[in-house]
N, C-alpha and C positions, 0 to 999 in steps of 0.2 A: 878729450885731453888736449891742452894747450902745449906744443912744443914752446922749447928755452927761447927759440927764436920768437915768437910771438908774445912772450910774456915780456920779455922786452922790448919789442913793442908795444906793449899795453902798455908798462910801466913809462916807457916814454913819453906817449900821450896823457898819462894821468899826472905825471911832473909837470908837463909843460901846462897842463889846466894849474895843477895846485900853485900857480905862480900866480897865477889872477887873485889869489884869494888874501890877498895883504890885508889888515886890520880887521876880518873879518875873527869869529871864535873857532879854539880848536873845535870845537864840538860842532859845530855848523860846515867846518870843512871837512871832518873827518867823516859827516853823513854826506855832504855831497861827493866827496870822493868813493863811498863806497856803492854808491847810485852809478856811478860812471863807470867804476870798474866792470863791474856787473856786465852793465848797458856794452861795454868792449870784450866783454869774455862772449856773451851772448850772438857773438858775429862771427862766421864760419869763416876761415880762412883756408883756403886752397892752395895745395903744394904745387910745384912745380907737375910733378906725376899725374894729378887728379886733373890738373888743364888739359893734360897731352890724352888721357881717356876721355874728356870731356868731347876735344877739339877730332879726337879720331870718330868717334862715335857720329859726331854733327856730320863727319865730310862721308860717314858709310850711308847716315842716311839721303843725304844731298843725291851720293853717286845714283844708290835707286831709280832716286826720282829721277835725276837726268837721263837714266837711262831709259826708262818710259817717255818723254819725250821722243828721244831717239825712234823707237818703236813708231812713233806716231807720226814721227816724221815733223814736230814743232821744233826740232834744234840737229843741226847736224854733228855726229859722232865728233869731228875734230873739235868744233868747239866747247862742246861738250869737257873734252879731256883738257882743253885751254884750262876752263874754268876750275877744272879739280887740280889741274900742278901750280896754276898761279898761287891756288890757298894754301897747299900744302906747302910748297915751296915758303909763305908767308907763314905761316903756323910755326915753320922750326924757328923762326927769325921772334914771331910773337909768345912764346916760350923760352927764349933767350931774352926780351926784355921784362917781359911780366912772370918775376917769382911767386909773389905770393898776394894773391887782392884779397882785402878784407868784404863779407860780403854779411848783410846784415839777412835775419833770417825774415822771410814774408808768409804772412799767416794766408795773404788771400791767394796769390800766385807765387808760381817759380822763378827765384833770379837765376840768371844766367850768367856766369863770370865772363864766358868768352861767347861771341855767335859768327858763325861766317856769314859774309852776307854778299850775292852777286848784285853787280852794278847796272842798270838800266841800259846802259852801254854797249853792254854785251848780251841780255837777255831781255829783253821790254817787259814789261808789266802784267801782259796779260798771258807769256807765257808762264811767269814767277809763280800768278796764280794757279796755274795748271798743278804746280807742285807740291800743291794740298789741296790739291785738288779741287777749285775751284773756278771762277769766271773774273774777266773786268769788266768792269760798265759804266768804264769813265773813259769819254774821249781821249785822245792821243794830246789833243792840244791842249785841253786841261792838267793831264798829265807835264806836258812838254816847259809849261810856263809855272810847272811848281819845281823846275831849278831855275831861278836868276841868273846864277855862278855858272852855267853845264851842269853837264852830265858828270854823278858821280865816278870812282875809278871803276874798274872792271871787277876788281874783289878785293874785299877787305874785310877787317876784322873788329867787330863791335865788343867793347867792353863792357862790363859791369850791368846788364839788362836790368828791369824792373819794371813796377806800373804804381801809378797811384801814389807817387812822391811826387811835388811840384817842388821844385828851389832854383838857386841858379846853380845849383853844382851841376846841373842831370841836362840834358840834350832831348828836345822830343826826338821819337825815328821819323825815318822818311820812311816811304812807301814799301821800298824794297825792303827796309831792314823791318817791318811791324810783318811783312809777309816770311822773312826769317824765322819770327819769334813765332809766329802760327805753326811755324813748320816744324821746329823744336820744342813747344812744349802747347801742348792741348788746351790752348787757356779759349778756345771759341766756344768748346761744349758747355760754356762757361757765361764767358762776358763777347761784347763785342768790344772792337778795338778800333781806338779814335786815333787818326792821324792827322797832323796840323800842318800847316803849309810851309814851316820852317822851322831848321834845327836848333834854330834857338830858344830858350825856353819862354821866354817873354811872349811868346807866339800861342802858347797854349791856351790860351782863354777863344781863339778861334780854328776850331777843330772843322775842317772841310771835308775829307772823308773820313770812312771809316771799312774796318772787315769782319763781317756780321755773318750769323749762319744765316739763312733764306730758305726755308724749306730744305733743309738737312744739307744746305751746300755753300760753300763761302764765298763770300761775292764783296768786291770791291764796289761801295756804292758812295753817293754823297751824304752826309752827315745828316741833312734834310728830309732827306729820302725814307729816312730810318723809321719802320712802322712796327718795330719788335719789341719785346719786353724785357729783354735780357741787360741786364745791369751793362754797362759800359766801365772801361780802365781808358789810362792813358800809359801806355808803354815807353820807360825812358832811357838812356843811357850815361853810361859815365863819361865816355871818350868814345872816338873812334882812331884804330890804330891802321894808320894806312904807310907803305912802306915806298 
């Protein structure tokens, strides 16, 4: 069922196309428009409510994990609880800006409207992977020189996830945030997942690493390195909403 609010929305978008369609025939507009409606009904829209289950859900599974580090002694308790009040703290703030994203449905993977995602800054790389349990096995300095800019924030929130769309709307992720998307939705049992050395999209035609299962375990390795069979995605985003 399409709530009033989104049908005007819809109806929005299909006006502002049917404007394009000057000297064109009723009958040629009235089948492209009924192609388009379609194509905008057929996109799930998330309420306010269903981001805040989404967003609790991701930070119950996060805490877990962290806390098996703890265990382990790879992150200490205080920062540990750093990382869960900063998102949460940023969660009520990204729920007050984002009411409702339109999200298109994907046959092959799961889109993800919201994802938390900790910052290198605060947790390096190869403990990230620990969180799905996993390895790294890429240098630090490799690492270190796939940010130009620094080092992302400490935590932030990835909108709109997906794979296997190229355009310029979509952002490839970075390292930490493709080990996010491993950690919220099962796409390894799956495909591997190509990461590219910049969050711009133009950069996607050179994918550097990747996070591949390896003998039942997930490993950060180089794109070269790769001697598996498993289909490969590219994982992208719509924005990153950092506060």
């Amino acid at each position: 069922m399409v709530s009033i609010e989104n049908r005007r929305h819809i109806d929005e978008i299909v006006f502002n196309i049917a404007r394009g369609f000057k000297g064109e025939s009723p009958i040629k507009i009235e089948r492209c428009l009924r192609i388009i409606s379609q194509e905008v009904l057929e996109q799930k829209f998330f309420s306010k409510k269903e981001l805040e289950e989404i967003a609790d859900s991701q930070l119950e599974t996060l805490s877990l994990k962290l806390e098996k580090l703890i265990r382990s002694g790879k992150i200490e308790e205080p920062k540990a609880k750093k990382i869960l009040f900063n998102l949460e703290k940023e969660e009520k703030k990204l729920l007050r800006e984002v009411t409702e994203i339109p999200m298109r449905g994907n046959l092959d993977a799961k889109c993800l409207p919201i994802m938390p995602v900790i910052g290198t800054s605060i947790l390096d790389i190869s403990s990230q992977m620990e969180l799905i349990g996993g390895e790294n096995e890429i240098s630090f300095e490799k690492i270190k020189n796939f940010y130009p800019y620094g080092l992302p924030k400490e935590s932030y929130w990835v909108i709109n996830t997906r794979i296997n769309e190229v355009n310029g709307k979509f952002s490839p992720l970075l390292i930490e945030e493709a080990i996010a998307y491993c950690l919220h939705y099962d796409i390894l049992s799956r495909r591997a997942v190509l990461i590219t050395q910049s969050r711009y999209w133009h950069a996607m035609n050179n994918w550097q690493f990747m996070i591949a299962l390896i003998d039942d375990k997930p490993k950060l390795i180089r794109t070269i390195d790769y001697e598996g069979k498993k289909p490969t995605c590219n994982p992208i985003c719509f924005f990153r909403l950092i506060f």
